[in-house]
mmCIF file as gemmi writes it, N, C-alpha and C atoms, coordinates in Angstrom:
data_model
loop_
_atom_site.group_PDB
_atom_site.id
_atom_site.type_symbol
_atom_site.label_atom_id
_atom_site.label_alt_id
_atom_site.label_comp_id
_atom_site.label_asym_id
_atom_site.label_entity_id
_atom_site.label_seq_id
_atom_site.pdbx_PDB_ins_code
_atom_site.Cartn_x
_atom_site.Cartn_y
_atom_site.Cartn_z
_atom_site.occupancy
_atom_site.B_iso_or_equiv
_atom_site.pdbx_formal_charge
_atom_site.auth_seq_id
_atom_site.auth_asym_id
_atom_site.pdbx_PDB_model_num
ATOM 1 N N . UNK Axp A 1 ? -189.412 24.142 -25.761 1 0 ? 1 A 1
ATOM 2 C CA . UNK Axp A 1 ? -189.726 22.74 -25.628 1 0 ? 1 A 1
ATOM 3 C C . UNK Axp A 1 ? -191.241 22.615 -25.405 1 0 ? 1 A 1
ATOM 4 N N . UNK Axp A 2 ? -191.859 22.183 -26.167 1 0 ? 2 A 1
ATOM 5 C CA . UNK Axp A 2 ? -193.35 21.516 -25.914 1 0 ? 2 A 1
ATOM 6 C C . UNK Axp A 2 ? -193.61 20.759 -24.832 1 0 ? 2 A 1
ATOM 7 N N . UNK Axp A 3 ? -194.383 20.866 -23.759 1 0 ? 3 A 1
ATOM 8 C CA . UNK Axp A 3 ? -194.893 20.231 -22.883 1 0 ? 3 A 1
ATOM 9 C C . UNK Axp A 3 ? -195.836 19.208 -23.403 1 0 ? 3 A 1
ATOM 10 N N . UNK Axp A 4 ? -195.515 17.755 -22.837 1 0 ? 4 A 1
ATOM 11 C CA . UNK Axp A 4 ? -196.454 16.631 -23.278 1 0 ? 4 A 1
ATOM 12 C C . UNK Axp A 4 ? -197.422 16.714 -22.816 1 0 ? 4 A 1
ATOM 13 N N . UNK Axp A 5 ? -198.516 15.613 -23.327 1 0 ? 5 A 1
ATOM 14 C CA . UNK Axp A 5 ? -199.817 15.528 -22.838 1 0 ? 5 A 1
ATOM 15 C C . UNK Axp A 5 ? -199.98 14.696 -21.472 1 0 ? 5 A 1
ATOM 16 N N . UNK Axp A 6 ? -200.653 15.295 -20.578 1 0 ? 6 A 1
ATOM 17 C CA . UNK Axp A 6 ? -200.889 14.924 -19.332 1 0 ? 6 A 1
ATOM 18 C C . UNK Axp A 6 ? -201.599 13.468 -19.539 1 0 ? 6 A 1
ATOM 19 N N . UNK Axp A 7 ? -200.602 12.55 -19.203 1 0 ? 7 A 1
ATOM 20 C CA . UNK Axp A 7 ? -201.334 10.813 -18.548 1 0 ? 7 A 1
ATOM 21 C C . UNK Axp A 7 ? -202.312 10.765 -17.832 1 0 ? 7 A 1
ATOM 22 N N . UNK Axp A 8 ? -203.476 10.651 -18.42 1 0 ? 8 A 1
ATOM 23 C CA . UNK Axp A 8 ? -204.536 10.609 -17.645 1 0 ? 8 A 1
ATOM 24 C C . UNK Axp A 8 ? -205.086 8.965 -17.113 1 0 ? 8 A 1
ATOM 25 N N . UNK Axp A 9 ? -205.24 8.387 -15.933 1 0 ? 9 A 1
ATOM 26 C CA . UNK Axp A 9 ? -205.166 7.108 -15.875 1 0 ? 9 A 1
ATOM 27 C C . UNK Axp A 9 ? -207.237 6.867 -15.574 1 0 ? 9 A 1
ATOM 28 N N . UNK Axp A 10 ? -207.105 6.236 -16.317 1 0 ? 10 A 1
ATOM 29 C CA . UNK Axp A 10 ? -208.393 5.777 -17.017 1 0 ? 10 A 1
ATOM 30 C C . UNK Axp A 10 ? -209.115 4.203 -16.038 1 0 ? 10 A 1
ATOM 31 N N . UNK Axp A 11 ? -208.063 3.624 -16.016 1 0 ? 11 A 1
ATOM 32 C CA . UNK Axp A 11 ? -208.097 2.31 -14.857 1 0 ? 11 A 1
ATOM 33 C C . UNK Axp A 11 ? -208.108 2.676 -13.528 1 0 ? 11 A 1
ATOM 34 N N . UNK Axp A 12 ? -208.325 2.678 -13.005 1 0 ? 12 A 1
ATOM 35 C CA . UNK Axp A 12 ? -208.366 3.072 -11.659 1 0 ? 12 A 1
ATOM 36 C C . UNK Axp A 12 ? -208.19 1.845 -10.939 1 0 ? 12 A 1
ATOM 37 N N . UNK Axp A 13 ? -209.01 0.68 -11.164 1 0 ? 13 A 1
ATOM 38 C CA . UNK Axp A 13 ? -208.974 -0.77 -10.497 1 0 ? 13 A 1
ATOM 39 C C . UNK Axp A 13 ? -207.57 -0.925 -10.87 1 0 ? 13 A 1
ATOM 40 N N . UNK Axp A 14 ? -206.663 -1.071 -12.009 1 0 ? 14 A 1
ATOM 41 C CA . UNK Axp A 14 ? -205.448 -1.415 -12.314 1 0 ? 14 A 1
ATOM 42 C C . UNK Axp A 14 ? -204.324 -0.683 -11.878 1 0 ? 14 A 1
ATOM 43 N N . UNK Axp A 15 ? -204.276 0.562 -12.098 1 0 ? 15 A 1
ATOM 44 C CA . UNK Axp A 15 ? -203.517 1.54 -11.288 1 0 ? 15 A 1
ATOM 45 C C . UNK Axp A 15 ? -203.9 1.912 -10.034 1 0 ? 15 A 1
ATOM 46 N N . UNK Axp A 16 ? -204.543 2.426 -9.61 1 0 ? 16 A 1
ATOM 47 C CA . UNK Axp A 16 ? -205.28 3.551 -7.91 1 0 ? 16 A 1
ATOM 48 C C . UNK Axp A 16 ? -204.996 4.159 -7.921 1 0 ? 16 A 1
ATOM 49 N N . UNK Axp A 17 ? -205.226 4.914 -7.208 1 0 ? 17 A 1
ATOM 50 C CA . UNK Axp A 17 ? -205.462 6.645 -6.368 1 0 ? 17 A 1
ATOM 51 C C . UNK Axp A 17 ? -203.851 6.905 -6.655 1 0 ? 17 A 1
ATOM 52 N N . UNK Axp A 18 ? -203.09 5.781 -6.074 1 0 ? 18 A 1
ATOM 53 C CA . UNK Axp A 18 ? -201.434 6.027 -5.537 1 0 ? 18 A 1
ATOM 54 C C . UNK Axp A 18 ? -200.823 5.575 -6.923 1 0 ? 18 A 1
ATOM 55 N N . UNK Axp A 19 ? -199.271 5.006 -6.716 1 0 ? 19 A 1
ATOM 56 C CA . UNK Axp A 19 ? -198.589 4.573 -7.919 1 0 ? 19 A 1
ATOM 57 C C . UNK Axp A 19 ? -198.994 3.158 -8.321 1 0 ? 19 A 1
ATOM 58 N N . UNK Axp A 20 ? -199.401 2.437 -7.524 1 0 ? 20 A 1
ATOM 59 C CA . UNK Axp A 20 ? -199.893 1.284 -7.98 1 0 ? 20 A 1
ATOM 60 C C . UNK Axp A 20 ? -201.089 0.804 -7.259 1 0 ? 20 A 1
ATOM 61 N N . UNK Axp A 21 ? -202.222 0.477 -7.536 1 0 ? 21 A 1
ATOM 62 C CA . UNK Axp A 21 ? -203.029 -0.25 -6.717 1 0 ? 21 A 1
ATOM 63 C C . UNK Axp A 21 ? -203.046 -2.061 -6.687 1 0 ? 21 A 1
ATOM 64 N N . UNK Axp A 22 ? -203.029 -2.521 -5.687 1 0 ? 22 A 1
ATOM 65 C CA . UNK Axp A 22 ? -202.78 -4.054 -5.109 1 0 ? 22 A 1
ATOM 66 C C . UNK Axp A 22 ? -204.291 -4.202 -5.022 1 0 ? 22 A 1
ATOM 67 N N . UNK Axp A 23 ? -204.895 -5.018 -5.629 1 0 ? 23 A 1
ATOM 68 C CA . UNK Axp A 23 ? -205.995 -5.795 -5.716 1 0 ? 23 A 1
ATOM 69 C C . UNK Axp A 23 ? -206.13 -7.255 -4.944 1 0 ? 23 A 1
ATOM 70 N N . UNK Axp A 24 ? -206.127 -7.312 -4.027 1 0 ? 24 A 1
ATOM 71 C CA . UNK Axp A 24 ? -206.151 -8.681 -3.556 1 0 ? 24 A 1
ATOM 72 C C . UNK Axp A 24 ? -206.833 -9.337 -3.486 1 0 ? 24 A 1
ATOM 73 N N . UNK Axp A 25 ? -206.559 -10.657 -3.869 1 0 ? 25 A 1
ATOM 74 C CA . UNK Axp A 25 ? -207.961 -11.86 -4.344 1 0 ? 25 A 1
ATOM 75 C C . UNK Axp A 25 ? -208.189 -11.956 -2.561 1 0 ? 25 A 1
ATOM 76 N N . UNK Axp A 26 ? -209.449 -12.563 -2.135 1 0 ? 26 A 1
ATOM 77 C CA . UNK Axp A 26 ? -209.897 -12.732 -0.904 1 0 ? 26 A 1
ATOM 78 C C . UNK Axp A 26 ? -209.309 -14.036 -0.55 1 0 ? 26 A 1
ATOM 79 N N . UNK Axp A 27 ? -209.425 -14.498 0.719 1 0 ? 27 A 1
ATOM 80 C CA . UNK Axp A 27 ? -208.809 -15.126 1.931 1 0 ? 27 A 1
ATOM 81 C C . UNK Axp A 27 ? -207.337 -15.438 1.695 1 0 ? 27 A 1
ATOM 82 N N . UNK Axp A 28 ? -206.857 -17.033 1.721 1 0 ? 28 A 1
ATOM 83 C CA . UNK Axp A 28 ? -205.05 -16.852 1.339 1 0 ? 28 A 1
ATOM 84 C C . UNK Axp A 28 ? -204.552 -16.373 0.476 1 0 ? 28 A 1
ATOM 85 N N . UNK Axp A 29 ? -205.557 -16.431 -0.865 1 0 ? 29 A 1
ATOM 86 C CA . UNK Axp A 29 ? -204.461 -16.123 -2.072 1 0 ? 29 A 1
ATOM 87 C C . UNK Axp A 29 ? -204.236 -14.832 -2.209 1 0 ? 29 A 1
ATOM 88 N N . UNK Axp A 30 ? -204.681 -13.985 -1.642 1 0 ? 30 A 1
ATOM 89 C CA . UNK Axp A 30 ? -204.271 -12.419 -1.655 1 0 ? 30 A 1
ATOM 90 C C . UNK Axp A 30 ? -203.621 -12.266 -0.483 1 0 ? 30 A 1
ATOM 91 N N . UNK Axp A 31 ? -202.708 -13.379 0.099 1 0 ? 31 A 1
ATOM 92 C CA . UNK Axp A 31 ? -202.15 -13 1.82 1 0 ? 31 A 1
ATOM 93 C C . UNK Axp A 31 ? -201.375 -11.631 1.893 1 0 ? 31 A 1
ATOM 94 N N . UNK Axp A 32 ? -200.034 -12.076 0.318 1 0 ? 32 A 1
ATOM 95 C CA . UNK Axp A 32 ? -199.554 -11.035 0.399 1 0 ? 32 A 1
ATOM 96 C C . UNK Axp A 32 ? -199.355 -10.125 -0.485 1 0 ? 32 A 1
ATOM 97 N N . UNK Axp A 33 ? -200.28 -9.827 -1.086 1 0 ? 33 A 1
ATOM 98 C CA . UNK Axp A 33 ? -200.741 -8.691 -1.891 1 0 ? 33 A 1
ATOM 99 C C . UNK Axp A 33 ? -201.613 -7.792 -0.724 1 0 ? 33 A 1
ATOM 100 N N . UNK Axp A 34 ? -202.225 -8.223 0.158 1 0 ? 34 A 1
ATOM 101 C CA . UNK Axp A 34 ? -202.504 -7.249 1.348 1 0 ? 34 A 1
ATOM 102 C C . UNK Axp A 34 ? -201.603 -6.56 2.235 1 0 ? 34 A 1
ATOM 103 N N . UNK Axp A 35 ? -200.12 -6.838 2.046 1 0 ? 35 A 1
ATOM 104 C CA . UNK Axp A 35 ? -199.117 -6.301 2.734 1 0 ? 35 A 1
ATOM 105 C C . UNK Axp A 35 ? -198.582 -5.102 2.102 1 0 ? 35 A 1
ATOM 106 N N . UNK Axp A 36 ? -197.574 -4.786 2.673 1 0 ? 36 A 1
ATOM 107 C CA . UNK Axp A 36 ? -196.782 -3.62 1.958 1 0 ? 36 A 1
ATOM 108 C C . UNK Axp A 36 ? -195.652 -4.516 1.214 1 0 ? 36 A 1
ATOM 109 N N . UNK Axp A 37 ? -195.214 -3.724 -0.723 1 0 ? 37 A 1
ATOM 110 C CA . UNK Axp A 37 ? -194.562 -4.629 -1.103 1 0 ? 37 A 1
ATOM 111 C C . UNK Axp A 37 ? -193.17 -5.805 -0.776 1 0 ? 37 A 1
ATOM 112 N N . UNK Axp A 38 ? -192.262 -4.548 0.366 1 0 ? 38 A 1
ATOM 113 C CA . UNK Axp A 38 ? -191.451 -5.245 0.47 1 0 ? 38 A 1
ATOM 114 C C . UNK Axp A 38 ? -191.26 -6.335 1.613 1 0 ? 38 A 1
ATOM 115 N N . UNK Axp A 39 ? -192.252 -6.019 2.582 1 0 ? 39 A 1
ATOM 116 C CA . UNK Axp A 39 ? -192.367 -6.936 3.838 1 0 ? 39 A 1
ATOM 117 C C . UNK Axp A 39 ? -193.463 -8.242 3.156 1 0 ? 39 A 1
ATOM 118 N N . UNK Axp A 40 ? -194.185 -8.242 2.168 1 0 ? 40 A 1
ATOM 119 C CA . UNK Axp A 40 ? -194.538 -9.261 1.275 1 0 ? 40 A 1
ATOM 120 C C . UNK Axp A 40 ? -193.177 -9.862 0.417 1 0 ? 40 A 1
ATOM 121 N N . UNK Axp A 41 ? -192.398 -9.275 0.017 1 0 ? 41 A 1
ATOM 122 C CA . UNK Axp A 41 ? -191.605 -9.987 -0.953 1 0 ? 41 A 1
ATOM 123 C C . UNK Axp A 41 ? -190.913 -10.609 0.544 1 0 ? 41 A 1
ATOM 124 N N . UNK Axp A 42 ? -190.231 -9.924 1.137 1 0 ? 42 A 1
ATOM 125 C CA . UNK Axp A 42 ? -188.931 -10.75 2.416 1 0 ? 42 A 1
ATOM 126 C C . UNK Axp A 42 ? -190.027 -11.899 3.265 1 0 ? 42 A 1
ATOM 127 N N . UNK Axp A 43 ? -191.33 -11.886 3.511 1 0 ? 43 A 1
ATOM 128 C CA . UNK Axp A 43 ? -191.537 -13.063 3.832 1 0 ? 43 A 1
ATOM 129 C C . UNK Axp A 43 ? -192.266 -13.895 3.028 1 0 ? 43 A 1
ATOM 130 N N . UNK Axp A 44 ? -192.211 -13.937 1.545 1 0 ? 44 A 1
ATOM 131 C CA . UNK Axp A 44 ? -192.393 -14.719 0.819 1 0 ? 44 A 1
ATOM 132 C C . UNK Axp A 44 ? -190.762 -15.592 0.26 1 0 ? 44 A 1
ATOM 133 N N . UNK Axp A 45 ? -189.848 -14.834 0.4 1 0 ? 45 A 1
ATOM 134 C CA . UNK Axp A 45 ? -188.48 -15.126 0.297 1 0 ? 45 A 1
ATOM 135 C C . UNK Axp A 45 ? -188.422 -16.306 1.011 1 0 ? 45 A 1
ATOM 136 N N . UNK Axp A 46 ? -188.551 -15.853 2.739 1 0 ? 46 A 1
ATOM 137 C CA . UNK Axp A 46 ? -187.695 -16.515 4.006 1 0 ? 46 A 1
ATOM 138 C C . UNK Axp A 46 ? -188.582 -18.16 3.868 1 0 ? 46 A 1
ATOM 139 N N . UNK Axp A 47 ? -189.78 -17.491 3.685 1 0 ? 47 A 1
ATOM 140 C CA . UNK Axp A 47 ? -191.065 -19.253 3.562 1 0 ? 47 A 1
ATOM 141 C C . UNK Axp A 47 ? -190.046 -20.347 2.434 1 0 ? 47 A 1
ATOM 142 N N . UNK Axp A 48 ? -189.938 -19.353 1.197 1 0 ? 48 A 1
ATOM 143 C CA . UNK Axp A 48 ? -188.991 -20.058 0.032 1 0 ? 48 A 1
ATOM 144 C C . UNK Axp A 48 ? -187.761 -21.281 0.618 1 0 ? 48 A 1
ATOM 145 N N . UNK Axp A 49 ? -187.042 -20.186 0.844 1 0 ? 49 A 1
ATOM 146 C CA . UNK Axp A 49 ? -185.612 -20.683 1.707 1 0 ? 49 A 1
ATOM 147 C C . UNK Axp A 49 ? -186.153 -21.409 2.564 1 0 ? 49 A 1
ATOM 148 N N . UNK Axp A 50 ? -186.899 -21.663 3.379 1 0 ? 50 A 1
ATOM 149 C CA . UNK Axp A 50 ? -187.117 -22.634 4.551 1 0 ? 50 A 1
ATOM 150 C C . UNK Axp A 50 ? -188.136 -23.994 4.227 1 0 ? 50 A 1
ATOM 151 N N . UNK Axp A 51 ? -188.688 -23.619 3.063 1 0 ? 51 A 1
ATOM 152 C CA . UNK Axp A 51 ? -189.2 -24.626 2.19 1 0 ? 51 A 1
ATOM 153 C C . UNK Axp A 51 ? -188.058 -25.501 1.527 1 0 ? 51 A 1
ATOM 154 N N . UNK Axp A 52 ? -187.328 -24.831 0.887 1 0 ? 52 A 1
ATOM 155 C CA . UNK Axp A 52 ? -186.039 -25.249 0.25 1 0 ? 52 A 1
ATOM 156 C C . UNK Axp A 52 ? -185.01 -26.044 1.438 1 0 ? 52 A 1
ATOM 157 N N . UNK Axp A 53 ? -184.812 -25.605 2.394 1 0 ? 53 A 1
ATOM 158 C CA . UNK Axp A 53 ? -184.217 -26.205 3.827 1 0 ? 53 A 1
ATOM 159 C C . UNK Axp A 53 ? -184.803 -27.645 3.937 1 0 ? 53 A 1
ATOM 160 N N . UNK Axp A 54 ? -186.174 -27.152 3.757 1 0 ? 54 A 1
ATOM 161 C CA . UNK Axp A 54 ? -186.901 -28.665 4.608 1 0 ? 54 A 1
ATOM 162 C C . UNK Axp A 54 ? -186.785 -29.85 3.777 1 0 ? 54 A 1
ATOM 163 N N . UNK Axp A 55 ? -186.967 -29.074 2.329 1 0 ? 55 A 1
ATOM 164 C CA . UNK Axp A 55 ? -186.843 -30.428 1.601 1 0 ? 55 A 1
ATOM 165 C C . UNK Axp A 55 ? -185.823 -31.167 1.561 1 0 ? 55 A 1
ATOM 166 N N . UNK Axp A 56 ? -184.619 -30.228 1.196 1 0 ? 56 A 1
ATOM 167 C CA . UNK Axp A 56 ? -183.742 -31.117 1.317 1 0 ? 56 A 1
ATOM 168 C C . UNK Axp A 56 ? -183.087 -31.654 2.102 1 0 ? 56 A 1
ATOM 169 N N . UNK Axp A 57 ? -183.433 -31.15 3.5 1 0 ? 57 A 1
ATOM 170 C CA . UNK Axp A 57 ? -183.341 -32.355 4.966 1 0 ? 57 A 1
ATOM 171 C C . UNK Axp A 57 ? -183.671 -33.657 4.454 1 0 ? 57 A 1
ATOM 172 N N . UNK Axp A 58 ? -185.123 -33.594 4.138 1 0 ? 58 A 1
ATOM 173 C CA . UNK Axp A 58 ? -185.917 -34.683 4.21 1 0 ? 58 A 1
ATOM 174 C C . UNK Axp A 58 ? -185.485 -35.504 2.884 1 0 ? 58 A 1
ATOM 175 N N . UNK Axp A 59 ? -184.547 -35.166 1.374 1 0 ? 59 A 1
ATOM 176 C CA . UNK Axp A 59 ? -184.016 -35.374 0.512 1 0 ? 59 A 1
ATOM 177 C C . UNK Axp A 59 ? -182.923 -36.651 1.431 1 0 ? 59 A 1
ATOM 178 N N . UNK Axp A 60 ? -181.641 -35.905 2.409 1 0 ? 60 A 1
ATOM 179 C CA . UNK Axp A 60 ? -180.687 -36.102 2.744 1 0 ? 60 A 1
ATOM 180 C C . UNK Axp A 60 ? -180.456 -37.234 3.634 1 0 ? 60 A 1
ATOM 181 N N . UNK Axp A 61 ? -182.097 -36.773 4.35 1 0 ? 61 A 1
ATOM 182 C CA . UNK Axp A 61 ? -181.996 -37.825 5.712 1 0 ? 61 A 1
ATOM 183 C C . UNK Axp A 61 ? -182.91 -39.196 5.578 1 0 ? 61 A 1
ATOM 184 N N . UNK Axp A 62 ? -183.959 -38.815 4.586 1 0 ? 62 A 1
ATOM 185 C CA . UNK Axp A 62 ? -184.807 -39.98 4.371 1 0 ? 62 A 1
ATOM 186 C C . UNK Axp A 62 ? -184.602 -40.739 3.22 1 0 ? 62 A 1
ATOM 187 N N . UNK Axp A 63 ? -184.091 -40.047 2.417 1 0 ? 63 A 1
ATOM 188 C CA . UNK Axp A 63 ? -184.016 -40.565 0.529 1 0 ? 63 A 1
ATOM 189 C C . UNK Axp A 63 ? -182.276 -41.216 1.03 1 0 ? 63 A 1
ATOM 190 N N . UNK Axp A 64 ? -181.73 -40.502 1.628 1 0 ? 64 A 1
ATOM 191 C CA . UNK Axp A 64 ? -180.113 -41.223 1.748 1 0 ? 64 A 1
ATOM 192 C C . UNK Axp A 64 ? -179.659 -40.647 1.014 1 0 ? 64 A 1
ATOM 193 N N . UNK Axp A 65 ? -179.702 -40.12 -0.34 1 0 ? 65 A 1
ATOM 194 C CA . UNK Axp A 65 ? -178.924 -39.336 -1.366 1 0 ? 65 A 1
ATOM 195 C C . UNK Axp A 65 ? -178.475 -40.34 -1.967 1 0 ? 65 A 1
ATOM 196 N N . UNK Axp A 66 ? -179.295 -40.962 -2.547 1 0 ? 66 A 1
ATOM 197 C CA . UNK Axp A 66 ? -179.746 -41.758 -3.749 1 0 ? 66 A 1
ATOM 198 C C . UNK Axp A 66 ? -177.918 -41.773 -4.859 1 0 ? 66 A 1
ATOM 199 N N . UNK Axp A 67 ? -177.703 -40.983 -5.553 1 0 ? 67 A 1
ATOM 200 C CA . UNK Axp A 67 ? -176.251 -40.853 -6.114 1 0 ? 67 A 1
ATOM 201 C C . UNK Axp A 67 ? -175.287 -41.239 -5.085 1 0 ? 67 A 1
ATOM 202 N N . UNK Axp A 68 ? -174.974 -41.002 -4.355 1 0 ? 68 A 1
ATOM 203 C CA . UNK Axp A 68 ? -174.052 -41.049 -3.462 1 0 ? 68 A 1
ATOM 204 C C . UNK Axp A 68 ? -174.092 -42.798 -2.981 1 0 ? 68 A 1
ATOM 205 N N . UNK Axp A 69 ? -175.258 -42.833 -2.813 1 0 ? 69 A 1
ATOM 206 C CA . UNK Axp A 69 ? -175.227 -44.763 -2.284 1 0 ? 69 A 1
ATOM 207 C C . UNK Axp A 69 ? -174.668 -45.261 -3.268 1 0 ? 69 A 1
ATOM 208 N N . UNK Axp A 70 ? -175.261 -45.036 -5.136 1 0 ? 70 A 1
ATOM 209 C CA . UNK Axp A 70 ? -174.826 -45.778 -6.132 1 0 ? 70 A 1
ATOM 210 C C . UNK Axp A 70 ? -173.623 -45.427 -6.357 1 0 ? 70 A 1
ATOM 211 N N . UNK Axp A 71 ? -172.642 -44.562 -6.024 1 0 ? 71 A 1
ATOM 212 C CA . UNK Axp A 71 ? -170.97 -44.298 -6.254 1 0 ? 71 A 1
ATOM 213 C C . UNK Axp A 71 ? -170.169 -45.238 -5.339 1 0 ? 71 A 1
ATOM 214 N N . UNK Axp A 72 ? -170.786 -45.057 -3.66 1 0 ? 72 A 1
ATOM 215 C CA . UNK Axp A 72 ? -170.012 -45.759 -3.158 1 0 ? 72 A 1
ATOM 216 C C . UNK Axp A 72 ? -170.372 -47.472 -3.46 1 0 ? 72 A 1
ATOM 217 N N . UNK Axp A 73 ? -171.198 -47.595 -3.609 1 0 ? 73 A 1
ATOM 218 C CA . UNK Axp A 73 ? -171.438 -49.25 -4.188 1 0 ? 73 A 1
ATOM 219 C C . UNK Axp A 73 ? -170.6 -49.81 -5.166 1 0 ? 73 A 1
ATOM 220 N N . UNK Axp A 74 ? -170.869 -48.831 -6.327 1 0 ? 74 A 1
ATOM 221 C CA . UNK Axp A 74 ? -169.535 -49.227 -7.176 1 0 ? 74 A 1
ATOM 222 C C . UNK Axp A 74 ? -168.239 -49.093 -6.898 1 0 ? 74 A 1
ATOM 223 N N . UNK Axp A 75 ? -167.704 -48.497 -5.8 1 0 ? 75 A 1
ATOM 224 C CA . UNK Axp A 75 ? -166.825 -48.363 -5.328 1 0 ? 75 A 1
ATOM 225 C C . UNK Axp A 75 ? -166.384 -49.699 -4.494 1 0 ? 75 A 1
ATOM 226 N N . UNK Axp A 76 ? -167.71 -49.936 -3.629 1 0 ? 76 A 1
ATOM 227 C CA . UNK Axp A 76 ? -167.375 -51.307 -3.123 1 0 ? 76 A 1
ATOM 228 C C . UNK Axp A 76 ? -167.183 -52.533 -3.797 1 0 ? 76 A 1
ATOM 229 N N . UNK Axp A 77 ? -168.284 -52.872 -5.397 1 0 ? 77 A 1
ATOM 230 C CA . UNK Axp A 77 ? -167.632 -54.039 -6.063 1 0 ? 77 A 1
ATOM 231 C C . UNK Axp A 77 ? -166.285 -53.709 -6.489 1 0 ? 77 A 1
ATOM 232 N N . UNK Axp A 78 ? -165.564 -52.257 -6.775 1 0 ? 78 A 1
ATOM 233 C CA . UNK Axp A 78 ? -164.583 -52.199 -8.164 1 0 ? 78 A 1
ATOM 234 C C . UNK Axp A 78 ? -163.951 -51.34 -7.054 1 0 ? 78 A 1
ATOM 235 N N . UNK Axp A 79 ? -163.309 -51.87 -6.421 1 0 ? 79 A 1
ATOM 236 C CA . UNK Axp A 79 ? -162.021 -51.137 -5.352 1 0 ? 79 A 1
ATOM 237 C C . UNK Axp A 79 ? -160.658 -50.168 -6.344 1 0 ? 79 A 1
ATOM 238 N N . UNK Axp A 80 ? -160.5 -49.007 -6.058 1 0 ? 80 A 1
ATOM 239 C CA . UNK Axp A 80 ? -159.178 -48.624 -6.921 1 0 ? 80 A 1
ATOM 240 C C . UNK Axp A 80 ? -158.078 -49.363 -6.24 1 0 ? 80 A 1
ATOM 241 N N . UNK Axp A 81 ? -157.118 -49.449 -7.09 1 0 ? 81 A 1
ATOM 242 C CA . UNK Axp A 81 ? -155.912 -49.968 -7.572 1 0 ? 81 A 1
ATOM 243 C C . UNK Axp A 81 ? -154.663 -49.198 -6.508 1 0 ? 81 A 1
């Protein structure tokens, strides 16, 4: 069997030293590209989900749920039988 040619990595800024190098843009927008990957992904997740929470509190409790008013309304002119 022939041995392939050794990958020589040429980028260094794109790859690094290690298996991947993380380049992070400076102040927030590199918050979590300065972390380690997976404690960056789980609290970019939990922010998600609790973003997603808040809105739709504020969907539920302030908007009223907009569909739901217009069903029971028609419900109130057009009573079932």
């Amino acid at each position: 069997m022939v041995q392939g040619e050794r990958i020589i990595n040429y980028n260094k800024r794109l790859y690094g030293p290690g298996p991947l190098a993380r380049v992070p843009a400076p102040g927030i927008m590199g918050y979590f590209a300065r972390q380690p990957p997976l404690r960056g992904f789980a609290i970019c997740a939990a922010q998600g989900v609790a973003m997603g929470f808040a809105v739709s509190l504020y969907y539920k409790v302030f908007m009223g749920d907009p569909d739901t008013r217009a069903i029971e309304a028609y419900y109130k002119e057009n009573p079932p039988r």
